[in-house]
TORTOR-647006 format. One record per residue (C-alpha): residue number from 1; z, x negated, y negated; residue in three letters. Coordinates in steps of 0.25 Angstrom, whole numbers. Example, Ala and Ser with C-alpha at 12.3 -4.5 7.8 and 13.67 -1.06 7.14 Angstrom:
2
[1,[31,-49,18],ALA]
[2,[29,-55,4],SER]
END
This chain:
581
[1,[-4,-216,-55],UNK]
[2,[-19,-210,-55],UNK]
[3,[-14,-201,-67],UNK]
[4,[-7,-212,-74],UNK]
[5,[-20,-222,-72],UNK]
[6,[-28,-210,-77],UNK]
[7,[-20,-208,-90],UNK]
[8,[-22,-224,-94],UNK]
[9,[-37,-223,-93],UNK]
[10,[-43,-220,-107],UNK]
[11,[-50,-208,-106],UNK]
[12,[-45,-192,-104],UNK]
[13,[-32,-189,-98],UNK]
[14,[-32,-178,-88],UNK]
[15,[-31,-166,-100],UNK]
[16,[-42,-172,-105],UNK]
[17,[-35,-179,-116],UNK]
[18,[-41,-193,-121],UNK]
[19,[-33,-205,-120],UNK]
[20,[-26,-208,-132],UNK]
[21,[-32,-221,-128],UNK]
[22,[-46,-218,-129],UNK]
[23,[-43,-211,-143],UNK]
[24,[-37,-223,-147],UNK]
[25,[-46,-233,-144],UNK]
[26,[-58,-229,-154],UNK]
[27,[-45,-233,-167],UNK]
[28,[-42,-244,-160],UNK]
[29,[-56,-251,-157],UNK]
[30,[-60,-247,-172],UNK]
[31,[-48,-256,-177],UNK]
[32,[-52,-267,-166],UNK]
[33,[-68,-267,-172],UNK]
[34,[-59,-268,-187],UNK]
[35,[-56,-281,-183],UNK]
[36,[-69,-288,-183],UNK]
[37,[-74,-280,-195],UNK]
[38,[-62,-287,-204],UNK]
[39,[-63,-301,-197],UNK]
[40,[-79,-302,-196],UNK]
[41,[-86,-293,-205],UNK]
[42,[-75,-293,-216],UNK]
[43,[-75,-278,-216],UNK]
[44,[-60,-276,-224],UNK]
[45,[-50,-285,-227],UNK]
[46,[-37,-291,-220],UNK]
[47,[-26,-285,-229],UNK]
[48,[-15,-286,-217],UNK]
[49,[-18,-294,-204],UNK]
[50,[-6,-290,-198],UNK]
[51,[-7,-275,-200],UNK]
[52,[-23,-276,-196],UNK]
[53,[-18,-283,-182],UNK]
[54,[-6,-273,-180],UNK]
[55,[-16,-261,-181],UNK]
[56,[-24,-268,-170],UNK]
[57,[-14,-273,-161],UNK]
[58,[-6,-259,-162],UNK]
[59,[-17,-251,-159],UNK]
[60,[-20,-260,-149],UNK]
[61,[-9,-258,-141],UNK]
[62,[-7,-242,-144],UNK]
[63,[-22,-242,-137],UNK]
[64,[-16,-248,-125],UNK]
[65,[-1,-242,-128],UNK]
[66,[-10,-227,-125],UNK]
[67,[-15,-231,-111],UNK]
[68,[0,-233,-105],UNK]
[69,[4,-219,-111],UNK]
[70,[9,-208,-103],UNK]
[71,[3,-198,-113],UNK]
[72,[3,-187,-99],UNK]
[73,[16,-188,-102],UNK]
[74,[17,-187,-115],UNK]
[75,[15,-176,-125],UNK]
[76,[0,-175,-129],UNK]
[77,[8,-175,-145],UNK]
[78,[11,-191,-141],UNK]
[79,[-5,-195,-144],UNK]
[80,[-3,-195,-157],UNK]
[81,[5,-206,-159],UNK]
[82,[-7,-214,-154],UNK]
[83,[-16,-210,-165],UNK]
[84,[-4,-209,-177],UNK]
[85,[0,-225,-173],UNK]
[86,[-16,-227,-172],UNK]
[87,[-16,-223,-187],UNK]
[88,[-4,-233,-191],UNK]
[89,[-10,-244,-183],UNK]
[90,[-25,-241,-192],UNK]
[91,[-15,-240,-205],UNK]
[92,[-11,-253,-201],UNK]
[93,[-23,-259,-198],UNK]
[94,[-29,-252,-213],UNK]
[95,[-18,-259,-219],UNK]
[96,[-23,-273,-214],UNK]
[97,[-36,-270,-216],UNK]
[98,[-36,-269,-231],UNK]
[99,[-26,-257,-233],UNK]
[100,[-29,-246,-241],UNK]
[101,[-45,-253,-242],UNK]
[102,[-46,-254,-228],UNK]
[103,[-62,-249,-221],UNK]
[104,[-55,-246,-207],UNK]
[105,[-44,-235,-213],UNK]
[106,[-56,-225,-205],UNK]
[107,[-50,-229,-193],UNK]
[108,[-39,-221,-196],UNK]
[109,[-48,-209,-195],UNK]
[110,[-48,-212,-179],UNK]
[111,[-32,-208,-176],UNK]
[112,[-31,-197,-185],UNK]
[113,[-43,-191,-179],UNK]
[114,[-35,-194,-166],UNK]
[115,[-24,-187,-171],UNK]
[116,[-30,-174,-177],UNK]
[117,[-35,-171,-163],UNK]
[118,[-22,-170,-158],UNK]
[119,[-18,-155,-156],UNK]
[120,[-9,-151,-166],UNK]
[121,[-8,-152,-183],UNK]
[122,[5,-161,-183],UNK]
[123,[-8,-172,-177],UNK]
[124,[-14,-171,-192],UNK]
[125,[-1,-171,-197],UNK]
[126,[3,-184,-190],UNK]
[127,[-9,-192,-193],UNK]
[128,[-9,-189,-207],UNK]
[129,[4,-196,-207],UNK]
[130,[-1,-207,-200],UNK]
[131,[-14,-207,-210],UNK]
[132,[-2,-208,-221],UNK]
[133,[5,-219,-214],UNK]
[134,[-7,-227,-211],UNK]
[135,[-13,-225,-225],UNK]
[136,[-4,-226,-237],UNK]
[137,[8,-234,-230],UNK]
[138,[4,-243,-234],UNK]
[139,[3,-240,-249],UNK]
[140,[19,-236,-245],UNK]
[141,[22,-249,-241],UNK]
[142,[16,-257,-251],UNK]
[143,[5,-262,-241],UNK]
[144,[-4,-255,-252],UNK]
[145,[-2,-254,-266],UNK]
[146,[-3,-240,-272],UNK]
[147,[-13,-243,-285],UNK]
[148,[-24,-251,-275],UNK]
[149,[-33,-240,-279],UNK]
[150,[-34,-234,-264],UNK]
[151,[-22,-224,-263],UNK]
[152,[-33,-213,-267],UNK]
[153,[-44,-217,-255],UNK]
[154,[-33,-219,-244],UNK]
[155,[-27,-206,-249],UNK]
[156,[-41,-199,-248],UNK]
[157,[-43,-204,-235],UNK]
[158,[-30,-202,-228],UNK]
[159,[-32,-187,-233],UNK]
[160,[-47,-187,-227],UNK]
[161,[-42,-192,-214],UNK]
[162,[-31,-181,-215],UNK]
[163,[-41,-171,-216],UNK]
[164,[-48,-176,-206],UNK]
[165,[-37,-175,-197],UNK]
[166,[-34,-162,-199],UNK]
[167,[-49,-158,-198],UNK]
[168,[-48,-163,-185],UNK]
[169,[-36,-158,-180],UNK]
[170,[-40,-145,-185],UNK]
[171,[-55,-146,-177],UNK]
[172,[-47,-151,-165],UNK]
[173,[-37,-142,-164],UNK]
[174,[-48,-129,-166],UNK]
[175,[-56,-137,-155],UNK]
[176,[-42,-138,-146],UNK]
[177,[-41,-123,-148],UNK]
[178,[-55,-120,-145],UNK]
[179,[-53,-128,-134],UNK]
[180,[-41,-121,-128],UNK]
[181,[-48,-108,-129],UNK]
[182,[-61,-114,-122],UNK]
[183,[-51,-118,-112],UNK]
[184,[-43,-104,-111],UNK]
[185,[-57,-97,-110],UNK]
[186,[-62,-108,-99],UNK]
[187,[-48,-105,-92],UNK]
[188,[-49,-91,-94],UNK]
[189,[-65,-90,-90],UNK]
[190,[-62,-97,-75],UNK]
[191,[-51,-88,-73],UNK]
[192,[-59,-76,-74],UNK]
[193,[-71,-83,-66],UNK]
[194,[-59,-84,-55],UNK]
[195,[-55,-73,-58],UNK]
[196,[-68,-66,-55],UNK]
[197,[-71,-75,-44],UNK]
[198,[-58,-71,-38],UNK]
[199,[-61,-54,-42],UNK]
[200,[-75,-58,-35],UNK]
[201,[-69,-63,-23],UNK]
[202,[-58,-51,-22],UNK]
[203,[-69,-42,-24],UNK]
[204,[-79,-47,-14],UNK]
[205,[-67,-46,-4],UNK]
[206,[-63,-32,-8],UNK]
[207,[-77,-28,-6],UNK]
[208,[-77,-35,7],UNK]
[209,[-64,-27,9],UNK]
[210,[-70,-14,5],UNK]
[211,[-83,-14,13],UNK]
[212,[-74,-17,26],UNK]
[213,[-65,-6,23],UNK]
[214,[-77,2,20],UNK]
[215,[-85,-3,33],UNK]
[216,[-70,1,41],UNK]
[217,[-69,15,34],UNK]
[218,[-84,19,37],UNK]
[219,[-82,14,51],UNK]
[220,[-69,22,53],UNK]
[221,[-76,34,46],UNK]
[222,[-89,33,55],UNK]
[223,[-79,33,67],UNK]
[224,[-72,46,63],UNK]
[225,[-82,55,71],UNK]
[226,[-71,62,80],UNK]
[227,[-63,68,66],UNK]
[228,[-71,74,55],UNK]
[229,[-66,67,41],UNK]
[230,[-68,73,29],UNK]
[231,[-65,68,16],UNK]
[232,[-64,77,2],UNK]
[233,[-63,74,-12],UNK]
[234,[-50,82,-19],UNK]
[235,[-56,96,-18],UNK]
[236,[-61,96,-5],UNK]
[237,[-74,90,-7],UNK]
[238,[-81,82,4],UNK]
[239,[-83,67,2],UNK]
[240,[-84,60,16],UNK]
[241,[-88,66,29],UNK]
[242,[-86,59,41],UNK]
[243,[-93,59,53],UNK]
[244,[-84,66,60],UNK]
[245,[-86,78,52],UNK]
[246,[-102,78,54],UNK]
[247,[-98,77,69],UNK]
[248,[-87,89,68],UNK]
[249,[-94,97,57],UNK]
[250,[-109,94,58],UNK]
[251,[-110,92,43],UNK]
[252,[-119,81,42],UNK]
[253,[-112,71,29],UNK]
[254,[-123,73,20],UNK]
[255,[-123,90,22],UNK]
[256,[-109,87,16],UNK]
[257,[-107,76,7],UNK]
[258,[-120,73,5],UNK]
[259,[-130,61,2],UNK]
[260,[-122,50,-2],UNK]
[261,[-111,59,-5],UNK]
[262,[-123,64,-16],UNK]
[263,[-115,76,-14],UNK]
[264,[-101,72,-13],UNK]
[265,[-89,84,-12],UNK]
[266,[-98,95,-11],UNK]
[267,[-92,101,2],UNK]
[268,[-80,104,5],UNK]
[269,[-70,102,17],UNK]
[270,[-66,116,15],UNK]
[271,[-79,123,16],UNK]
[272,[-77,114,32],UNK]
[273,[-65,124,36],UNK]
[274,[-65,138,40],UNK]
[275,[-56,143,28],UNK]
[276,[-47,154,38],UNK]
[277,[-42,142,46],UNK]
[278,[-36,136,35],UNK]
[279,[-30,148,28],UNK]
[280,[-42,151,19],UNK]
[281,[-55,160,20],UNK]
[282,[-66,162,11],UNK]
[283,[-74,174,11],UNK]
[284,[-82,171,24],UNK]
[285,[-72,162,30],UNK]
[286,[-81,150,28],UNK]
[287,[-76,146,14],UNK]
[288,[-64,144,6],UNK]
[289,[-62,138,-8],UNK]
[290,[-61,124,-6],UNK]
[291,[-50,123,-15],UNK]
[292,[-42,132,-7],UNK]
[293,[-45,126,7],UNK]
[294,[-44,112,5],UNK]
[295,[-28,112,2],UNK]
[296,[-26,121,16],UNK]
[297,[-36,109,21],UNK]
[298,[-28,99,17],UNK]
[299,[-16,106,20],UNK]
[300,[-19,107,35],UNK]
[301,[-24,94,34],UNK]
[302,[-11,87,33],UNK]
[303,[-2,97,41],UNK]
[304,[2,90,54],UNK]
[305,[-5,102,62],UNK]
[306,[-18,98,55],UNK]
[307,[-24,112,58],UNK]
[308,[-20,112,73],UNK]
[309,[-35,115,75],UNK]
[310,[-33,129,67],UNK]
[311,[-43,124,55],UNK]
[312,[-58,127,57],UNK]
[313,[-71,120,53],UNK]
[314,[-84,124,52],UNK]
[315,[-95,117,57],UNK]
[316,[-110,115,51],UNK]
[317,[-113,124,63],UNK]
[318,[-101,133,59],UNK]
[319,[-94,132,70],UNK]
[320,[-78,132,68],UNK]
[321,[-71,120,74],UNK]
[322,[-55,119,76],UNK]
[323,[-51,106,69],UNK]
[324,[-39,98,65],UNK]
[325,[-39,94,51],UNK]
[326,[-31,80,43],UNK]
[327,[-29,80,29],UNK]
[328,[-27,65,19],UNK]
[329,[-27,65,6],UNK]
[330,[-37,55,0],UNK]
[331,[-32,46,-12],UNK]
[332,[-36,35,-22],UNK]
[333,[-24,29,-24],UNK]
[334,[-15,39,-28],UNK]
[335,[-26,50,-31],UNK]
[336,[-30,60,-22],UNK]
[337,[-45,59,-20],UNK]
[338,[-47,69,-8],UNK]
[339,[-45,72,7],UNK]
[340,[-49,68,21],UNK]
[341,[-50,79,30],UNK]
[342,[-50,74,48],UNK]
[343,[-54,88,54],UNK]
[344,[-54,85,70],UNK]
[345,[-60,95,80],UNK]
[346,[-51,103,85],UNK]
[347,[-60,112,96],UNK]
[348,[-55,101,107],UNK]
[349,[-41,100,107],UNK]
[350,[-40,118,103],UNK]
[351,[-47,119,116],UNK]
[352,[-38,109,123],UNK]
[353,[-25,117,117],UNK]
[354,[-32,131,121],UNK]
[355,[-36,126,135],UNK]
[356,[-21,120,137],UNK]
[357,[-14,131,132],UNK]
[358,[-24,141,140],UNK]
[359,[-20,132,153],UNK]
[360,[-7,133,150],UNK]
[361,[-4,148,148],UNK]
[362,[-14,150,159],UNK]
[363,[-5,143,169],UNK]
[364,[8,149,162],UNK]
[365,[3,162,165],UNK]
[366,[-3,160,181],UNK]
[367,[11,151,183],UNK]
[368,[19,163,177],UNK]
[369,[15,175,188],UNK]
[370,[19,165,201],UNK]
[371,[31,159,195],UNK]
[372,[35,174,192],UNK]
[373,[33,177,206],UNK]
[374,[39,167,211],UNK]
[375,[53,168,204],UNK]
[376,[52,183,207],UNK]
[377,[51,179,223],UNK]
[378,[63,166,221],UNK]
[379,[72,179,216],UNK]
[380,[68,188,226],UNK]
[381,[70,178,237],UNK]
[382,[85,174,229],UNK]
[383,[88,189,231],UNK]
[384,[89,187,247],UNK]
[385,[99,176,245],UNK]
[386,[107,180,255],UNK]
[387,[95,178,266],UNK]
[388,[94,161,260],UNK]
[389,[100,149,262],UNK]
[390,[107,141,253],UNK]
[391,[96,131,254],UNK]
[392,[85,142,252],UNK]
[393,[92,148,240],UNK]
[394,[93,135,234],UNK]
[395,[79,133,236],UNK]
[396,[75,144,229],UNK]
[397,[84,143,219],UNK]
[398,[77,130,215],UNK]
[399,[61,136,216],UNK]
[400,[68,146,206],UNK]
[401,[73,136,195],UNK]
[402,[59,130,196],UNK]
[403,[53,142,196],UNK]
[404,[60,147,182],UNK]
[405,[56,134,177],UNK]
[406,[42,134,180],UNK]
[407,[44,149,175],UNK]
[408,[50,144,162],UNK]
[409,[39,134,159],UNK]
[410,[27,143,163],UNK]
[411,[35,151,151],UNK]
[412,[36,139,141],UNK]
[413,[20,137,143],UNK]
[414,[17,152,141],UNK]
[415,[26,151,127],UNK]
[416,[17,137,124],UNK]
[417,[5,144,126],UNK]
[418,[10,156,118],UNK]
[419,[13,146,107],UNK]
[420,[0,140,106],UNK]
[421,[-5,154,105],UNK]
[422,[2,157,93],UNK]
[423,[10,170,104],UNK]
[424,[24,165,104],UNK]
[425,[30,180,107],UNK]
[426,[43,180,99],UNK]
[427,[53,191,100],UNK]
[428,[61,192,87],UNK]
[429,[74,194,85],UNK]
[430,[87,193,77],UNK]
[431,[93,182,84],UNK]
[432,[105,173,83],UNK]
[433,[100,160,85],UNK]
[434,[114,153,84],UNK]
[435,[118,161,97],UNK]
[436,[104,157,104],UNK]
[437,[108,142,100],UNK]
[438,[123,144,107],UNK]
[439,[116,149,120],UNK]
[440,[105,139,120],UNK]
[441,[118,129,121],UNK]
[442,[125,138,132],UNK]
[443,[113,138,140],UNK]
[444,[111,122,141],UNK]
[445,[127,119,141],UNK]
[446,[125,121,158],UNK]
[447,[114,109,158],UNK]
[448,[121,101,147],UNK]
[449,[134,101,153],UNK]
[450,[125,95,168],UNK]
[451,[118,84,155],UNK]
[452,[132,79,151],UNK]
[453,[126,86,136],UNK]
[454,[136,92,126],UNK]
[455,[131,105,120],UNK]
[456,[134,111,108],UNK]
[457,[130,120,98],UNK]
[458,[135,124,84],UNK]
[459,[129,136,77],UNK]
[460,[134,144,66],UNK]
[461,[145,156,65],UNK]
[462,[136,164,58],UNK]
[463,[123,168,68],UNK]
[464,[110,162,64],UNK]
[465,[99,174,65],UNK]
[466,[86,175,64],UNK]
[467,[73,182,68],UNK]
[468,[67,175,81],UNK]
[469,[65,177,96],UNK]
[470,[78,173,102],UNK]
[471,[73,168,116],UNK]
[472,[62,160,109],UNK]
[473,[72,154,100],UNK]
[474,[84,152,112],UNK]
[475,[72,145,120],UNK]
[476,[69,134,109],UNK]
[477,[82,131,106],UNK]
[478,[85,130,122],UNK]
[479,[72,120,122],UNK]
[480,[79,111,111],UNK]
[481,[94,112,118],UNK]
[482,[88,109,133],UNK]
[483,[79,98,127],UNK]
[484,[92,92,119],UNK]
[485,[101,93,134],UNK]
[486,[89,85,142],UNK]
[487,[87,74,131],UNK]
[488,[103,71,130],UNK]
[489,[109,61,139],UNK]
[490,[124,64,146],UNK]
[491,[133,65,134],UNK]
[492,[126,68,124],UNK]
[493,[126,82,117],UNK]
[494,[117,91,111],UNK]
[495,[120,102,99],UNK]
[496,[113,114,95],UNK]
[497,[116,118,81],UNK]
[498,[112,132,72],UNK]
[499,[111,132,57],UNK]
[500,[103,140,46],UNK]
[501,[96,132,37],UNK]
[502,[86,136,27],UNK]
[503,[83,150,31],UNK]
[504,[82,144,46],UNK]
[505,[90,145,57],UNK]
[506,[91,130,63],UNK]
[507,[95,125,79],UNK]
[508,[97,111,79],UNK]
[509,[97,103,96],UNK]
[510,[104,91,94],UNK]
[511,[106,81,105],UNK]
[512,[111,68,107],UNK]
[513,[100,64,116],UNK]
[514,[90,52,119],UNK]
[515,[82,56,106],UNK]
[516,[67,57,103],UNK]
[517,[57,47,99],UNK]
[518,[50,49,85],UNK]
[519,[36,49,92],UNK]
[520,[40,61,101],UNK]
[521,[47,70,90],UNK]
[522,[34,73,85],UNK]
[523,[29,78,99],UNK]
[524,[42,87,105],UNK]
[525,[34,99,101],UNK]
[526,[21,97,110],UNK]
[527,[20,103,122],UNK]
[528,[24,96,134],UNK]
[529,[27,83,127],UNK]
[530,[37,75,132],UNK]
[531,[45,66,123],UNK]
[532,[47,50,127],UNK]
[533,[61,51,129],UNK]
[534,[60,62,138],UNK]
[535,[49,57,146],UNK]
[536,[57,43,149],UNK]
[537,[69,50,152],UNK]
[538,[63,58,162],UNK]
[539,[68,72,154],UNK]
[540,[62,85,161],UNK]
[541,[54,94,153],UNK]
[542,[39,96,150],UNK]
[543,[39,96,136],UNK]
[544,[37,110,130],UNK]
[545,[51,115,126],UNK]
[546,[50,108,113],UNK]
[547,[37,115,112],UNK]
[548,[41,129,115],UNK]
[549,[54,127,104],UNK]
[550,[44,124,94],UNK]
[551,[36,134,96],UNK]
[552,[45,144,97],UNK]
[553,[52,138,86],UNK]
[554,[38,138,77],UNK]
[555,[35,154,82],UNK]
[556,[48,158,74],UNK]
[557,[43,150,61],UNK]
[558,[52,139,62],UNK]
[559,[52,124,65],UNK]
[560,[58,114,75],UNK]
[561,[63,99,71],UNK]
[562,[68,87,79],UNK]
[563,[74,75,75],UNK]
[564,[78,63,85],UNK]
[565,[84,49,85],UNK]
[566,[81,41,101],UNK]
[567,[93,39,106],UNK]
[568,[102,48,97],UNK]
[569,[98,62,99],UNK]
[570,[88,75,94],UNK]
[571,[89,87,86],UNK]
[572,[80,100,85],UNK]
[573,[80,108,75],UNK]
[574,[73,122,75],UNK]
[575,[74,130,63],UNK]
[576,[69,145,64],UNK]
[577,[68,154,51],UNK]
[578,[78,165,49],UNK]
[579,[72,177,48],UNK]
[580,[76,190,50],UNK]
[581,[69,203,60],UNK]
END
C-alpha cells in the first residue's frame, strides 16, 4: 500500500521519473487560464463551444485519469499516450477557439515538448502525427475551408513545432547518453574505491600476517642455538647465519655476512669444511673449489647417515669439530634459490660411541679368559664321569650350556666391537651358499619340530657360488632362520629360499609369524634393540642378532631388507654380490 500511495502522489516515482501528472498539469492549467481570457478580456473568439469545452473537460479527466495509473506496471513507452491525446484535446480546444486564427495554438508547444523528451525517435515521430491531426484536420473535415488564407502559417507552424521536437529529442537524448555514461563511470568509480578499500583492508591484514610470521620465524631462528643453521644462495654463498653457528663456529655474523648483509654471499659454506672429509683436498687441505665441494655437501646432506659424524669443520680457532650435517633445498615457488645447511656437533655423541664401544670390548675381552677357563674345568670335570652322580652330571651339564652361551655372546660383542672398528676379519672363499642355506634349515629342524614350526627350504639345482667367508655368511643366515622359528606361533611355518638375481646371490626367511610393526622395521638393525612384539610377548633375545647379520652382510658389500604385515608374517632378504676369488 505505501508503494501504491507513493505512486498517486505528484511528484518523482522511485527511478526518479516525473509523474506524468505533474507534466501534465502546466497544458492543463494554461487552457483553464484560456478560459477567462476569452469570456473577460475578449482575447479570441468562440468559433465552437462545444469543442472549447470538450478540450477542457477531456484534459480534465486525463489529469486525474494519470493519478489512478499503475505506470510501475506498465511500460515506460505507455507515457506517451498522455501527451499525443494532450495534443488532440489542444487541436480541439484550437478548433473552438477560432480554428486555424486561434492565439492559444502555442499550447500546443507544451505536449510535444513533452513528447520529444521521451527516449526514442519514433516519440518525434508520434507527435508529428498528432501535430498533423490536431492542426490540419480540420481543414480535412471541412471544419476549415482550404482558401482562408491560413493554410501557409499553420503549415509553417506545425513544421517549426516539428523541428523543435526533434531539436529536443535529439538535445535529450545526447543528454540521456551523457547521462548513462556519467552513471557508468559513477558506478565504475565506487567499484574501485571498494575495490581499493577492500585491497587496503586485505593488505593491512597481510602485512599483519607477515609481521607475525616474521616475528614466529625470528623467534624460532634466535632459538636454534644448539644447531648451527646455515643458509646459501645457489652457489654456496652465505646469506644467513644463525646463532647457533656463532656459538659452534665462533664467526661472529658480521665477520661473515657482513653489515646489513653489506656484504652478502661473500663466504662460502665450503671454505667451513675440511675438504679430505668430504672426498676433496686443496692443496693445503684447507680449501677446495667451492664449485666442487658444495654438491658432495649437499650430497651428504641428504643421505640418511647425514655424515655419521665423519665430516669436519673448522673453527675460527681452527680447531676440527666432528659434526652431523642436514641438507634442504631452498625454492621460490618452483625455483631453486639456494640451501640450508643444519651442522650439529658431533664430539659428544663420537665420545659416547668410543667410550661404549671401548667398555664393551674391554669387558668382552676380561669375560673371554674366565669363561675360557671355566669351560676347560666343566670338561675336565665331565671326563671323570664315571666318579659323578646323575644329579651332579646334570648339573654340570647345565653350567656348561650357560657357559657356551655366555661364551657365544662375549663372541657376538667382540664381532660388534670389531664392526664398529671397521675389522671385521673375513676369511674368503669360494663357497656354495645354496648348501649353507640347506644346513642353516637342518640345524633349526630339532627346535622347530619342539616350536610345532614347518621348515622348509628351496634352493636351486645348480650351486649358487660366490666369494665370501662361509662361517660369516652361515652365521647371518642362522640369525634370520632362529629369529623366523622364535617369532612363529605352533603351526605356523617358515621358508628359506636361494635365488640369483642381478649379479647377486639372494636368501629370502620367510615365516608366518606375528609380524612386525612399521615403527620397529626401521630399528631391527640397532644394537640391542628390542622390537614391540617381541618385548610383549616376552620372546628371549637381547637384540644384537640382527645387527651382527647386517653387519656381516654389509662387510661383504651387500645389503639386508625386510618387509612385514602384524599379524601375517616377515621376510629377510639379504643379497651378497657374486664375485669370484
Amino acid at each position: 500500500m505505501a508503494e501504491t500511495s507513493t505512486e498517486r502522489t505528484i511528484g518523482r516515482d522511485r527511478r526518479g521519473r516525473t509523474h506524468p501528472a505533474v507534466l501534465l498539469l502546466p497544458t492543463l492549467l494554461l487552457v483553464v487560464l484560456a478560459l477567462p481570457a476569452l469570456f473577460l478580456f475578449g482575447a479570441g473568439q468562440i468559433t465552437a463551444p462545444a469543442a472549447m469545452w470538450a478540450s477542457v473537460i477531456g484534459l480534465a479527466v486525463l489529469e486525474v485519469a494519470t493519478l489512478f495509473v499503475p505506470w510501475r506496471r506498465l511500460h515506460r513507452d505507455w507515457v506517451a499516450v498522455i501527451p499525443i491525446l494532450a495534443i488532440v484535446a489542444i487541436g480541439l480546444f484550437r478548433v473552438g477557439t477560432g480554428g486555424s486564427s486561434s492565439m492559444f495554438s502555442v499550447i500546443i508547444l507544451l505536449p510535444i515538448v513533452w513528447l520529444a523528451t521521451l527516449p526514442g525517435r519514433r516519440m518525434v515521430v508520434y507527435g508529428i502525427a498528432a501535430l498533423v491531426v490536431s492542426f490540419l484536420g480540420p481543414y480535412f473535415v471541412g471544419l476549415e475551408d482550404w482558401g482562408n488564407g491560413q493554410i501557409v502559417r499553420v503549415v509553417f507552424v506545425a513544421v517549426v513545432i516539428a523541428a523543435v521536437a526533434v531539436v529536443v529529442n535529439e538535445t535529450t537524448h545526447s543528454a540521456r547518453v551523457r547521462l548513462k555514461e556519467v552513471a557508468a563511470l559513477s558506478h565504475e568509480r565506487a567499484r574501485l574505491l571498494e575495490d581499493a578499500e577492500r585491497g587496503r583492508r586485505e593488505l593491512a591484514q597481510t602485512a599483519e600476517e607477515l609481521s607475525e610470521a616474521e616475528a614466529f620465524a625470528t623467534s624460532i631462528w634466535e632459538a636454534m642455538d644448539n644447531e648451527a643453521v646455515i643458509v646459501t644462495d645457489r652457489r654456496g654463498g652465505i646469506v644467513g647465519w644463525g646463532p647457533g653457528a656463532e656459538l659452534l663456529l665462533g664467526y661472529d655474523v658480521i665477520d661473515i655476512i657482513g653489515v646489513d648483509g653489506a656484504h652478502r654471499g661473500q663466504e662460502s659454506v665450503g671454505d667451513l669444511f675440511v675438504p679430505r672429509t668430504v672426498g676433496l683436498s686443496g692443496p693445503d687441505d684447507t680449501i677446495a673449489p667451492t664449485a666442487e665441494i658444495l654438491p658432495r655437501l649437499v650430497e651428504v646432506g641428504r643421505s640418511v647417515g647425514q655424515g655419521e659424524g665423519d665430516l669436519l669443520v673448522r673453527s675460527v680457532d681452527g680447531v676440527e669439530i666432528p659434526v652431523y650435517l642436514t641438507c634442504a633445498e631452498r625454492r621460490v615457488g618452483d625455483e631453486p634459490v639456494g640451501y640450508t645447511f643444519v651442522i650439529r656437533d658431533a664430539r659428544h655423541l663420537k665420545e659416547i660411541t668410543r667410550l661404549k664401544d671401548e667398555f664393551v670390548g674391554t669387558i668382552s675381552h676380561e669375560l673371554r679368559t674366565p669363561l675360557s677357563s671355566i669351560l676347560g674345568y666343566l670338561e675336565l670335570v665331565m671326563e671323570e664321569e664315571e666318579t659323578l652322580s646323575d644329579d651332579q652330571k646334570r648339573f654340570i651339564g647345565v653350567a656348561e650350556r650357560n657357559a657356551n652361551r655366555l661364551l657365544q655372546l662375549v663372541g657376538d660383542l667382540l664381532f660388534i666391537a670389531q664392526v664398529e672398528a671397521g675389522k671385521i676379519p673375513l676369511q674368503r672363499e669360494t663357497i656354495d651358499i645354496s648348501s649353507i642355506a640347506s644346513a642353516s634349515g637342518e640345524s633349526i629342524l630339532p627346535v622347530a619340530e619342539r616350536a610345532g614350526v614347518a621348515v622348509q627350504v628351496e634352493v636351486p639345482e645348480e650351486p649358487v657360488r660366490l666369494h665370501a667367508d662361509a662361517r660369516r655368511v652361515g652365521q647371518s643366515i642362522d640369525n634370520l632362520v632362529s629369529n623366523a622359528v622364535k617369532f612363529t606361533p605352533s603351526g605356523g611355518s617358515i621358508t628359506v629360499a636361494v635365488a640369483q638375481d642381478d649379479g647377486n646371490a639372494v636368501v629370502t626367511v620367510t615365516d608366518t609369524g606375528m609380524g612386525i610393526e612399521p615403527d620397529d622395521l626401521e630399528q631391527l638393525s640397532e644394537r640391542f634393540f628390542r622390537s614391540k612384539m617381541a618385548t610383549r610377548q616376552a620372546i628371549k633375545g637381547i637384540g644384537l642378532g640382527l645387527s651382527i647379520t647386517k653387519a656381516i652382510v654389509t662387510a661383504h658389500e651387500g645389503t639386508m631388507s625386510a618387509t612385514s604385515t602384524v599379524g601375517e608374517g616377515t621376510q629377510f632378504r639379504i643379497a651378497i654380490p657374486i664375485r669370484q676369488g
